[in-house]
C-alpha positions, 0 to 999 in steps of 0.5 A: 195962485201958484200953490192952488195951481200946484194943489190940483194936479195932486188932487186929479193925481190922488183921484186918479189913483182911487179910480184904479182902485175902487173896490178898495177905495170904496172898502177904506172909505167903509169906516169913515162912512159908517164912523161918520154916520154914526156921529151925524145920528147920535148928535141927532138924536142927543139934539131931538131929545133935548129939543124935546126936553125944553118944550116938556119945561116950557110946557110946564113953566120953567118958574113952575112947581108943581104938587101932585096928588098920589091918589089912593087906588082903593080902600085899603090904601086910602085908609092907611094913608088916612092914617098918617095924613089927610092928603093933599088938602086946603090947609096945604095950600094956605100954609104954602100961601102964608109962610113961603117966600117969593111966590107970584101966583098959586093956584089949587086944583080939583079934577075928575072924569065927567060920566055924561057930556053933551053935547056928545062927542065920538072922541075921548070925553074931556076931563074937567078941572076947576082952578082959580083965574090965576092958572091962565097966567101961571101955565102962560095960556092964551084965550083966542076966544071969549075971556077966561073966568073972573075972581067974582065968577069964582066966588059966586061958584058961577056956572062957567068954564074955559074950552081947551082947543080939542074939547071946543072942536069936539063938542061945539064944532068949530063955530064960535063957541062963546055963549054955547052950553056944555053939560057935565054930568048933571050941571050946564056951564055956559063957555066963556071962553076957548084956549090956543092950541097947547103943547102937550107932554108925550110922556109921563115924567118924574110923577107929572100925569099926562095930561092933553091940556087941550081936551080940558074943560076949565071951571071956577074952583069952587064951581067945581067944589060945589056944584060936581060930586065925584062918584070916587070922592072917598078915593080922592084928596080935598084937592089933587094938585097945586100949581105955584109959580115964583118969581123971576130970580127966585130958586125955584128949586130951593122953593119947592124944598121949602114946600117939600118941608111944609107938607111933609110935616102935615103928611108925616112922610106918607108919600102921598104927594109929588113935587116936581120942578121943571127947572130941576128936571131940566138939569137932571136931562142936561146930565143925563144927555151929556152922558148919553152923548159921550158914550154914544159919541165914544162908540162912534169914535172907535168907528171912526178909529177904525177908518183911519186905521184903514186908511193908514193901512191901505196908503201903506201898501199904497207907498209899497206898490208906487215905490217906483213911481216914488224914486223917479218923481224923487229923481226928475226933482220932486221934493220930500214935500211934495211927496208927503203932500201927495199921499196925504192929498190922497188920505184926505181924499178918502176921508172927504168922499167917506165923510160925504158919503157917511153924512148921507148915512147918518141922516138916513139912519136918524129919520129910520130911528125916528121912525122905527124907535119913535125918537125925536131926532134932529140933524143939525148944521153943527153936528154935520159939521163935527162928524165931516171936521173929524173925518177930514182930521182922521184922514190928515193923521193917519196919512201922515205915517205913510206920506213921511214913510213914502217920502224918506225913500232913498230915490235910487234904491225905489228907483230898482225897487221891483 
């Protein structure tokens, strides 16, 4: 008790002190304030980015790979890649099937904008897909009504299909949608069932189209080979992508380099496909993000060097107007602690209320950057507690200069200091 007792004079002391100055407190404080800022915003926008990092690889399945068709865009193309390579087709996928290891589920998938929908909608029109059933479990989706389609729906090329949510408002209302019709193009197909909401991705990354999985009608693979005809057919592959999913505890990296070798000798290196794996693109963002948050913390730190450079500045000019006040608090009894105590009371000070003050700035500048540049940011208890940490430090060391400086003072001398 008899140290907090002896704590709190200093501190009114020390505030008592800012107040006579305030304009200059408040200009010492400007470095901390915008240094602290600055850490609390770049940890925000280092933390937005990589939450929406893991919700990009949990929507695409971190024991996912994924190959993708690089469709041609008109004739020319087509035929010199034809060529070299027949595309991404069947025999693709069956040589995957057949020759690499640890593989959980795998599914081929053929994909086209519908001309004619009905009922119609005044929203975007959905795309249709045909996969097999096992893509319900490799993209971990979930049906809220009905059921997804069957092995024998598939092989019977039976007119079915799944609705993703956005595609069964848009159509169908929100009834219950289970054993209405939707027609595409010429073909009717009877909804067996309707999907939850799914995430989506914002952006288009490493080769992965952007694709809004809830404006999807599903259907049977081969009901889509059979029974749909693409007016663009002679532009597209057999198939245009293949979902694989591993096992857990199997590389999937190392997989997707298997794979990578099968088709490039069937395409002889003709670049008409991509590969991507999430887990793969989760390290590259970790690396990227890790730089990115040196740098910008670095940039922050030479704010905040700057404050406390001010701050040393400001406690020594401090100690050469109080030299006075110095030599009579040395001569009624203080000691050398008890001065370097009270400057550095007022350096940690100037640190609190310019770290209080930055932390409100660094939260107002996230949300005007999530605002302005559409950056995801996110302020976090952590990085709050980081810039507020370091603000405090910077206070304590470089007010320790002036507080040995103001306590060295011969007593007698600052006494006739004028």
């Amino acid at each position: 008790m008899a140290s907090v007792s002896g704590i709190i004079p200093e501190i009114y002391m020390g505030l008592s002190s800012l107040l006579v100055h305030k304009l200059r407190s408040l200009l010492t404080m400007l470095g901390m304030i915008f240094g602290v800022g600055a850490v609390v915003a770049m940890l925000s926008i280092t933390a937005g980015a990589q939450k929406e990092m893991m919700s990009y690889i949990d929507l695409l399945g971190v024991n996912n790979i994924i190959i993708e068709a690089k469709e041609a865009v008109d004739r020319n193309e087509l035929q010199a890649r034809r060529a070299i390579s027949p595309g991404l087709t069947f025999r693709d996928f069956r040589a995957i099937a057949e020759n690499v290891q640890g593989i959980e589920a795998l599914t081929p998938r053929k994909r086209f904008k519908p001309q004619r929908v009905l009922p119609k909608t005044s929203q975007e029109a959905p795309q249709l897909i045909g996969v097999e059933p096992s893509y319900l479990a490799i993209n971990s989706l979930k049906v809220v009504e009905g059921r997804f389609f069957t092995e024998e729906d598939n092989s019977m090329s039976a007119p079915v299909c799944v609705l993703g949510e956005s595609a069964k408002v848009n159509l169908l209302g929100y009834d219950n949608a289970v054993g209405k019709f939707v027609k595409i193009n010429d073909t009717w197909l009877q909804v067996v069932g309707v999907l939850s909401q799914q995430a989506t991705a914002d952006t288009d990354v490493e080769g992965v189209e952007v694709t809004n999985r809830n404006n999807l009608v599903i259907a049977p693979l081969n009901t889509v080979m059979r029974r749909f005809e693409d007016n663009n057919s002679y532009l597209r592959d057999e198939i245009d992508g293949i979902y694989i999913r591993v096992h857990n505890g199997t590389d999937s990296i190392e997989t997707a380099s298997v794979v990578n070798a099968i088709l490039a000798s069937t395409h002889k290196d003709a670049g008409d496909f991509n590969i991507t794996v999430p887990a793969g693109l989760l390290e590259q963002r970790r690396r990227t993000n890790f730089i990115f948050s040196v740098v910008m913390l670095c940039i922050a730190g030479i704010s905040l060097l700057v404050g406390g450079i001010g701050i040393m500045n400001i406690m020594l000019a401090t100690v050469l107007e109080r030299t006075r006040e110095i030599g009579i608090r040395r001569a009624i009894g203080a000691r050398q602690a008890d001065i370097i105590r009270q400057f550095l009371t007022e350096a940690v000070l100037i640190s609190i209320m310019g770290g209080s003050i930055g932390i409100l700035f660094g939260f107002t500048l996230s949300k005007v950057i999530a605002t302005a540049a559409g950056w995801s940011t996110v302020v976090t208890t952590s990085s709050i507690a980081v810039a507020f940490g370091v603000s405090v430090g910077i206070g304590l060391l470089f007010g320790i200069y002036p507080a040995v400086q103001a306590a060295k003072l011969d007593p007698i001398e600052a006494i006739r200091y004028e």
